[in-house]
C-alpha positions in Angstrom: 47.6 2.2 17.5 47.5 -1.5 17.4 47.0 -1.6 13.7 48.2 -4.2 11.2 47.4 -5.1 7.8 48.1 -4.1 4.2 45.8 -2.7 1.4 44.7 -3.1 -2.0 43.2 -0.8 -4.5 39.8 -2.9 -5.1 38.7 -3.3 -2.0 37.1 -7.0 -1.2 35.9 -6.1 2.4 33.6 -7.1 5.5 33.1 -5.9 9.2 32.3 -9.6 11.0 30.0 -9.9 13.5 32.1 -10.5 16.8 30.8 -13.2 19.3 32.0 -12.7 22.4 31.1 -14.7 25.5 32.4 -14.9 29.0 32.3 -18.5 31.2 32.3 -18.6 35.0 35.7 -19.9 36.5 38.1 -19.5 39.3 41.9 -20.3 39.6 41.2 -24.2 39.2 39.1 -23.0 35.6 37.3 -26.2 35.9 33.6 -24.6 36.9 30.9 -26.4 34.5 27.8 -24.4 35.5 27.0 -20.9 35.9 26.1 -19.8 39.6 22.6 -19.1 40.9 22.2 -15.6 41.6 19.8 -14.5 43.7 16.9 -12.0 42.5 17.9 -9.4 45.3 21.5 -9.7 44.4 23.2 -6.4 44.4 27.0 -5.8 43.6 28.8 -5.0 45.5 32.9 -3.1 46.0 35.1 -6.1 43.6 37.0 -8.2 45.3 40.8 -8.7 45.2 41.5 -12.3 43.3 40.6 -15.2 40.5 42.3 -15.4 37.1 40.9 -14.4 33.8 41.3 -17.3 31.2 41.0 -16.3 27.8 42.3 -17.4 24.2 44.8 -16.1 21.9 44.2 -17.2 18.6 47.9 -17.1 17.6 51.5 -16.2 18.9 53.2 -12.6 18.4 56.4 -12.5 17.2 57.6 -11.0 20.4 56.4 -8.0 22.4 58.5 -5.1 21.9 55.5 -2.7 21.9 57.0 -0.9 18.8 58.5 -3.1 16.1 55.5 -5.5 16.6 52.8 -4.5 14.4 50.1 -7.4 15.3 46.7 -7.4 17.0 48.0 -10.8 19.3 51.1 -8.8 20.9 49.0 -5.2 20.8 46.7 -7.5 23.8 49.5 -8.5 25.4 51.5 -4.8 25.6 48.0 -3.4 26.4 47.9 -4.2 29.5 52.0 -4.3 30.4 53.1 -0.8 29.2 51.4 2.7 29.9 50.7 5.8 27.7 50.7 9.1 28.5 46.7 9.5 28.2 43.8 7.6 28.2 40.9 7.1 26.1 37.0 7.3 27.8 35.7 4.3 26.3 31.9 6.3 26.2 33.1 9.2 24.8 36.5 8.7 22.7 37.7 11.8 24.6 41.3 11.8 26.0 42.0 12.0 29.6 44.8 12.2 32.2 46.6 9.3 32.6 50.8 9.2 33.2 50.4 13.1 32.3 48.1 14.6 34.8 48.0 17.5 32.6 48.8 19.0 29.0 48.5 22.1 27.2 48.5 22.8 23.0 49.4 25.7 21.3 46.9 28.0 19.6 49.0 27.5 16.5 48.5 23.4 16.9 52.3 23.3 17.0 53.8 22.5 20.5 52.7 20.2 23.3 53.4 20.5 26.7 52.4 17.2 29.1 52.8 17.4 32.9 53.7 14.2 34.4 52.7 12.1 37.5 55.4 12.5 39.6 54.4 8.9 41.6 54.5 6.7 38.4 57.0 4.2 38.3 58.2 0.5 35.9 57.5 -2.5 37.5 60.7 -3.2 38.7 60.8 -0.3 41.0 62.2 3.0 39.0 60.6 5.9 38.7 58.8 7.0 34.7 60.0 10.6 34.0 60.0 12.8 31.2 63.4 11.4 30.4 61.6 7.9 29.6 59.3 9.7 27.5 61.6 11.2 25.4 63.6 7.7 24.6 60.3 6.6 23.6 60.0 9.2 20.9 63.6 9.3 19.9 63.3 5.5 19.5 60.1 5.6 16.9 62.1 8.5 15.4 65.3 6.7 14.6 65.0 5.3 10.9 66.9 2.0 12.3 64.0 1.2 14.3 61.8 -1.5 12.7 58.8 0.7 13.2 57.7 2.5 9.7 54.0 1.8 10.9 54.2 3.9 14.2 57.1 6.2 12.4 54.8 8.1 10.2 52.2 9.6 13.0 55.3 11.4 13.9 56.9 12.4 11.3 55.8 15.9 11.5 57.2 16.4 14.7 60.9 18.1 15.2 61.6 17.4 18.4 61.0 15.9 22.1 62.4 18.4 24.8 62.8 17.3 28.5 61.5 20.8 30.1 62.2 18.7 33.5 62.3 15.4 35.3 58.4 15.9 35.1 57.5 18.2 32.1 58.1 17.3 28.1 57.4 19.2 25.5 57.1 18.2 21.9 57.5 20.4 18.8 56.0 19.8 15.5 56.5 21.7 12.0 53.0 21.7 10.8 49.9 20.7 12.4 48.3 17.6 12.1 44.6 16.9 13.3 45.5 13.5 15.2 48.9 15.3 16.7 47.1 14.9 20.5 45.8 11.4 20.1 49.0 10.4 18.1 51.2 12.1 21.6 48.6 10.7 24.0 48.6 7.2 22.9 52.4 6.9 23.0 54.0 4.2 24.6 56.1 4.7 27.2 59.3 2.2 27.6 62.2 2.1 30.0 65.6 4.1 28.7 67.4 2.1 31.7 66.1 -1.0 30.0 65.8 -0.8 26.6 68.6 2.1 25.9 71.4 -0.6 25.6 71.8 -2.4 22.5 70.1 -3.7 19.2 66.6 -2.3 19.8 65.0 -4.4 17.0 66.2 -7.6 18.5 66.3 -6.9 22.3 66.5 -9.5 25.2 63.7 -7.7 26.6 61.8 -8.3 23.3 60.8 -11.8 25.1 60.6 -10.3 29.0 59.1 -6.5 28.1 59.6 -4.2 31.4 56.6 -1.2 31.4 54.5 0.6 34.1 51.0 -1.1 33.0 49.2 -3.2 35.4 50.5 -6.9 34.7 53.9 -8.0 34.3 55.1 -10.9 32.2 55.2 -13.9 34.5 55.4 -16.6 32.2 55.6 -17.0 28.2 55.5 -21.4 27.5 56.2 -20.8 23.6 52.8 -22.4 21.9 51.1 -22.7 25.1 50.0 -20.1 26.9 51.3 -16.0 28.3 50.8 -15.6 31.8 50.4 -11.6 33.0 50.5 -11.3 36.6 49.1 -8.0 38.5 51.5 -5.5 39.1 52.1 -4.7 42.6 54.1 -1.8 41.6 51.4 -0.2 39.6 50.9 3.2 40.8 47.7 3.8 39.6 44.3 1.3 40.9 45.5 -2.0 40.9 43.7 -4.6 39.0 41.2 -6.9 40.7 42.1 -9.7 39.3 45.6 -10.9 40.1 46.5 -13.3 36.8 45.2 -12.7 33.2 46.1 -16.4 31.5 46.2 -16.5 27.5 45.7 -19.9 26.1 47.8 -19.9 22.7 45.0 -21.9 20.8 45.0 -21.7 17.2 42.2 -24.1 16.2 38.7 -22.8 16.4 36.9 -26.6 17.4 39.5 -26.9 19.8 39.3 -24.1 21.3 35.9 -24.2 21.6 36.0 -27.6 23.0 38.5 -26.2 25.7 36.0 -23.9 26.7 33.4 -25.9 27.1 35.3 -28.4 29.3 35.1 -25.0 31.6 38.6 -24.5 31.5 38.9 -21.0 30.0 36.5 -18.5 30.5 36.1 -16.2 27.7 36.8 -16.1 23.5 35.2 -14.9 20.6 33.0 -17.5 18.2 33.5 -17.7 14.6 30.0 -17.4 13.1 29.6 -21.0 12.5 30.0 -21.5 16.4 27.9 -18.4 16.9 24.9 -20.8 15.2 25.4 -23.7 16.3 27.2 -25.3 19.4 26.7 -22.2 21.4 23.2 -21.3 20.5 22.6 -24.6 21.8 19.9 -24.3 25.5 22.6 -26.1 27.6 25.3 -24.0 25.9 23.5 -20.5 26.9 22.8 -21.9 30.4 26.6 -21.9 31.1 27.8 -18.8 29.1 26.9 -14.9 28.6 27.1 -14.1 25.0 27.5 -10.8 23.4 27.4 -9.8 19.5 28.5 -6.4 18.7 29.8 -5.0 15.3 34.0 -5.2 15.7 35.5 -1.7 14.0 37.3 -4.1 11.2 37.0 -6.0 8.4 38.2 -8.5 6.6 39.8 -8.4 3.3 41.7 -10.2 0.1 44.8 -7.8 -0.9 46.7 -8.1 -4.1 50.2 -7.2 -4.4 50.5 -4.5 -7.3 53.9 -5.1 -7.5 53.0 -8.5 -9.4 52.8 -8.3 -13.0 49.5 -10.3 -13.0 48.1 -7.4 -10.5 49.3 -4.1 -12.2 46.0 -3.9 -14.3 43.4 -2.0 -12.1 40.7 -4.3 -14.8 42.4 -7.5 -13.7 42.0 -6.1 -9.8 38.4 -5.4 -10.9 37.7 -8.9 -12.2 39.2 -10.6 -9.3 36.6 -8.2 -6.8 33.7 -8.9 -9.1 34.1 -12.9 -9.0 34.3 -13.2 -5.5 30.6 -13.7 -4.4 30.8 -11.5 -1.1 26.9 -12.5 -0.3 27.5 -15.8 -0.2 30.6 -15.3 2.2 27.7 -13.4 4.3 24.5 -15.4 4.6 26.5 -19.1 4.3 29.5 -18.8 5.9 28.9 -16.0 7.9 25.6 -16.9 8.6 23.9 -13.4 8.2 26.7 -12.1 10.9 28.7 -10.0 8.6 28.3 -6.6 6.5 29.6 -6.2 2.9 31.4 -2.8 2.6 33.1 -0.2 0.4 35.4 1.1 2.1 38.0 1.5 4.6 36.2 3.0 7.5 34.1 2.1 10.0 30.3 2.0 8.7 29.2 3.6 11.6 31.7 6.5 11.4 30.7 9.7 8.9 33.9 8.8 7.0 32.6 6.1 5.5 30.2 7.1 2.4 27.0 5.4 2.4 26.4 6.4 -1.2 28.9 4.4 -2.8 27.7 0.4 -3.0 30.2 -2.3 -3.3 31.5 -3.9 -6.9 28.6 -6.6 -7.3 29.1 -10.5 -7.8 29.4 -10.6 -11.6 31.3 -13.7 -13.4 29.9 -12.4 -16.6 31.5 -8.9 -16.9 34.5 -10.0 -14.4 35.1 -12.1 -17.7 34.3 -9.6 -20.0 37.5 -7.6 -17.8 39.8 -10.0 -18.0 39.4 -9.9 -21.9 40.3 -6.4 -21.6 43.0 -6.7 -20.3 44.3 -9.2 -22.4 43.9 -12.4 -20.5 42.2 -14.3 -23.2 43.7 -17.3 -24.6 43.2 -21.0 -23.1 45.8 -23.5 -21.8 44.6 -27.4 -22.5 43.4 -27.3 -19.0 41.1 -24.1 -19.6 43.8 -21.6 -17.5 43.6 -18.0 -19.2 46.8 -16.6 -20.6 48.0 -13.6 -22.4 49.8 -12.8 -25.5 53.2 -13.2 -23.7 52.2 -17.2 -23.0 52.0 -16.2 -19.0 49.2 -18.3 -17.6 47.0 -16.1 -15.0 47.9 -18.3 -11.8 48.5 -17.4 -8.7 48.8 -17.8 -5.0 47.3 -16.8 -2.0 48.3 -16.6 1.4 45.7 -17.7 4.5 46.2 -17.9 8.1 46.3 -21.8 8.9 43.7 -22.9 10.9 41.3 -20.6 10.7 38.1 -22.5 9.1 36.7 -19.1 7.7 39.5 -18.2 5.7 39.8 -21.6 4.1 35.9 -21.7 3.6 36.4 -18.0 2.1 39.3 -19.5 0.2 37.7 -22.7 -1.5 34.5 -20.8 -2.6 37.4 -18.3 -4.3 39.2 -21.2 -5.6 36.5 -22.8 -7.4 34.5 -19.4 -8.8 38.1 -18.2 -10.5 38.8 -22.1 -12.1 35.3 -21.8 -13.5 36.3 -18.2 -15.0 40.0 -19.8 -16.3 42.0 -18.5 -12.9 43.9 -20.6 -11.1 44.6 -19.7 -8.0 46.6 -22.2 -5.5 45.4 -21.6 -1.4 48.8 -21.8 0.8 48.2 -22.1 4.5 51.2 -20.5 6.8 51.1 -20.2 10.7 51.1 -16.4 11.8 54.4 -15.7 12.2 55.3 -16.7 8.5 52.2 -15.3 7.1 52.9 -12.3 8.4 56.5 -12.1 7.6 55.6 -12.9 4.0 53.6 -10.3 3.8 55.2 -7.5 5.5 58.7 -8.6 2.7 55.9 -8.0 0.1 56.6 -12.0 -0.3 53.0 -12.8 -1.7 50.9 -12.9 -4.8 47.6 -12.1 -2.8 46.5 -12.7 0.7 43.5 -13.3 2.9 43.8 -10.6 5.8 41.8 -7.8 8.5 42.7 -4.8 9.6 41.3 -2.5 13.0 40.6 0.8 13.2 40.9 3.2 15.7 39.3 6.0 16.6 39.8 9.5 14.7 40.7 7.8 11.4 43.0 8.6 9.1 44.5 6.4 5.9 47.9 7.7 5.1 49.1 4.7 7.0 47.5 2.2 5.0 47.1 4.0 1.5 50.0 6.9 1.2 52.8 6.2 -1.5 55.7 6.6 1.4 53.8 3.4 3.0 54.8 0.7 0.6 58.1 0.3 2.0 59.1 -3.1 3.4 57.3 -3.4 6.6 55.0 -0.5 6.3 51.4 -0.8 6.1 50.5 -0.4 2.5 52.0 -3.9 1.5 50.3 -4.1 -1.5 51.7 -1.0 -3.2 49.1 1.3 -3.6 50.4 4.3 -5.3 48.4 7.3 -6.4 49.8 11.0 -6.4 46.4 12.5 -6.4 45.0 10.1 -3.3 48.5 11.2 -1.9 47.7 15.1 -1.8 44.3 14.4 -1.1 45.7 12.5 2.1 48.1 15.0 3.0 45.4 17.9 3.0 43.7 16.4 5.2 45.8 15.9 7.8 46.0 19.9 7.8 42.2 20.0 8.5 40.8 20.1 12.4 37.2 20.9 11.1 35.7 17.3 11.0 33.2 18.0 8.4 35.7 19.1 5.8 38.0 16.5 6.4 35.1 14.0 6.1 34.2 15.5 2.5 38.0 15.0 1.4 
């Protein structure tokens, strides 16, 4: 559940286009033209060796794989820690993985996973059910900065260590995501991480798991380096380093790969366009466009006075002009959307069309709710003198959000708004944010298979550090939310 963001109740969203391309490089990463390959060329069993060069658009925090919520340390623990199953990436169904086997209930209630009994951390100790229970006990405990991964489990009573290779977990009411919740947790060390502060942990810096890399090297602002793990006990990895170049300028990091020394990243759309649709471009690189399941969003913290009035939300929605954002800076590669789930996915209703571009009745809103007289410079206030300006929060660096951000700026000065664009690096921005330190901010959030929005919309989320950052609260979406967790049959759940 590599899953971060926060919410708001009008949603301003859209899925980008992902451009993804891959270079050809070895170890030296200096290779500046594809190889020939021969028309009779057939593959053949991979070969041992070569590093994989790719970017990472920001630095994590650290990587403790449960008190950091981000997509950029989610890559990194990926690949160093294991779970107890897998996901087929054709068919979303879960399989074996560090349980060889597991058996549920007829009553949906209790869990029973059979361990590997050959699986072991990559500094040499064995993974029992022992380690699996520390890694429930630890998202359990209310100490540990993890509200985001807390509430998949909060149903669950208890985590009981049947034997060194058999754990059984016990829940108080069913829950239609209890498997995939169980299967995709993380399993971490009790010999390593079972002594002291958990939230601030030396190993928070030098993580210890039973994935197929291990941490080799972390240059703060530079790069990660993830060697293969010649302790893993499953198929070893083919290739022996996976380098992440910490690169948080779009041109440059372009310009990095194109002086062949990284071999894969994803294009913002403008790149997309122009530099790599380019003939000399393509003859060096494979590209690949695909629909990413996320979106992008503006999110306005209801805990503001100036965001309390759902007409004032409205407004804001309704004088961003989304189909610009699409076909200009974009380029065509994005989808304007309704709602929080996938377009592809039934849960997503196809019926409902998104609040238009309208400055007119946005205006005619803002009356409404009381925003109508005029400061000397043209700013709206209300009857209380408070003049409607604000801030919002934007990645730095990142030349979509400050295009997305300008074309904002200058559509809300020309409806009396004044809104004042502050650039952080990630590690504030997300701090900010996750303290509920922000007027409104510019933000994306993933989603993962067999959705479900308690995490992002339910009341009990708007806690400091939880997912709903904005402060969504509705008692009705709340039951509504809470039913359907209770319901297995898809269809149903789908309607609710």
């Amino acid at each position: 559940m590599s899953l971060r963001s926060l919410f708001c109740s009008s949603l301003i969203l859209a899925v980008a286009l992902s451009g993804a391309l891959m270079g050809c490089g070895g170890p030296e990463g200096r290779q500046t033209a594809a190889p020939v390959i021969p028309d009779d060329f057939e593959p053949g069993d991979p070969e041992d060796g070569d590093w994989l060069i790719s970017r990472l658009p920001a630095e994590m925090e650290h990587l403790n794989p449960f008190t950091a919520p981000d997509a950029y340390s989610s890559t990194i623990n990926a690949l160093i820690f294991d779970n107890l199953l897998d996901v087929d990436n054709e068919t979303i169904e879960l399989q074996p993985h560090v349980a060889e086997s597991w058996e549920v209930s007829e009553d949906k209630l209790t869990y029973t996973f059979h361990l590997r009994d050959d699986v072991t951390f990559s500094d040499g100790e064995p993974l029992t059910a022992h380690d699996v229970k520390f890694s429930f006990d630890t998202i359990k405990d209310p100490t540990t900065d993890a509200p985001n991964l807390r509430n998949y489990f909060q149903d669950f009573l208890e985590c009981e260590v049947l034997d060194d290779h058999t754990v059984q977990f016990t829940a108080e009411r069913p829950y239609f995501r209890h498997e995939f919740v169980l299967g995709s947790l993380t399993i971490i060390p009790k010999h390593i991480y079972g002594e002291g502060d958990f939230n601030t942990h030396p190993n928070n810096r030098n993580p210890i798991g039973s994935g197929p890399y291990v941490l080799e090297q972390w240059d703060t602002g530079q790069r990660v380096i993830l060697a293969r793990n010649e302790n893993y006990w499953n198929e070893k990895p083919h290739i022996l380093r996976r380098i992440y170049m910490i690169i948080t300028n779009e041109t440059a990091a372009l310009q990095v790969l194109s002086r062949g020394e990284m071999d894969t990243m994803g294009l913002t759309p403008e790149q997309w366009v122009g530099r790599a649709s380019r003939p000399e471009f393509e003859a060096r690189f494979n590209k690949f466009e695909f629909y990413r399941p996320s979106y992008n969003y503006i999110g306005w913290n209801m805990r503001r006075p100036l965001f309390e009035d759902r007409r004032v939300r409205r407004a804001m929605t309704m004088l961003l002009d989304r189909e610009e954002i699409r076909d200009v800076i974009y380029h065509g590669l994005a989808q304007i959307t309704s709602g929080s789930f996938f377009p592809d996915e039934p849960e997503y209703n196809q019926d409902i069309q998104p609040w238009p571009f309208d400055p007119e009745q946005a205006e005619a809103l803002l009356d409404e709710a009381g925003w109508t007289g005029r400061t000397g410079d043209g700013i709206r206030t209300n009857e209380n003198g408070q003049n409607f300006d604000f801030e919002l929060l934007i990645v730095n660096d990142s030349v979509t959000a400050e295009q997305i951000a300008t074309l904002f700026q200058e559509e809300l000065r020309r409806a009396g708004v004044r809104m004042r664009i502050r650039q952080l690096e990630w590690a504030t921005f997300l701090e900010s944010v996750k303290s509920h330190q922000f007027d409104a901010s510019l933000l994306g959030w993933s989603l993962s298979p067999y959705p479900d929005p308690y995490q992002l919309w339910h009341s009990s989320q708007t806690i400091v550090n939880g997912s709903n950052s904005v402060g969504f609260i509705h008692e009705e979406a709340d039951q509504i939310m809470e039913d359907a967790r209770l319901e297995f049959d898809r269809d149903k759940r789908v309607e609710m």
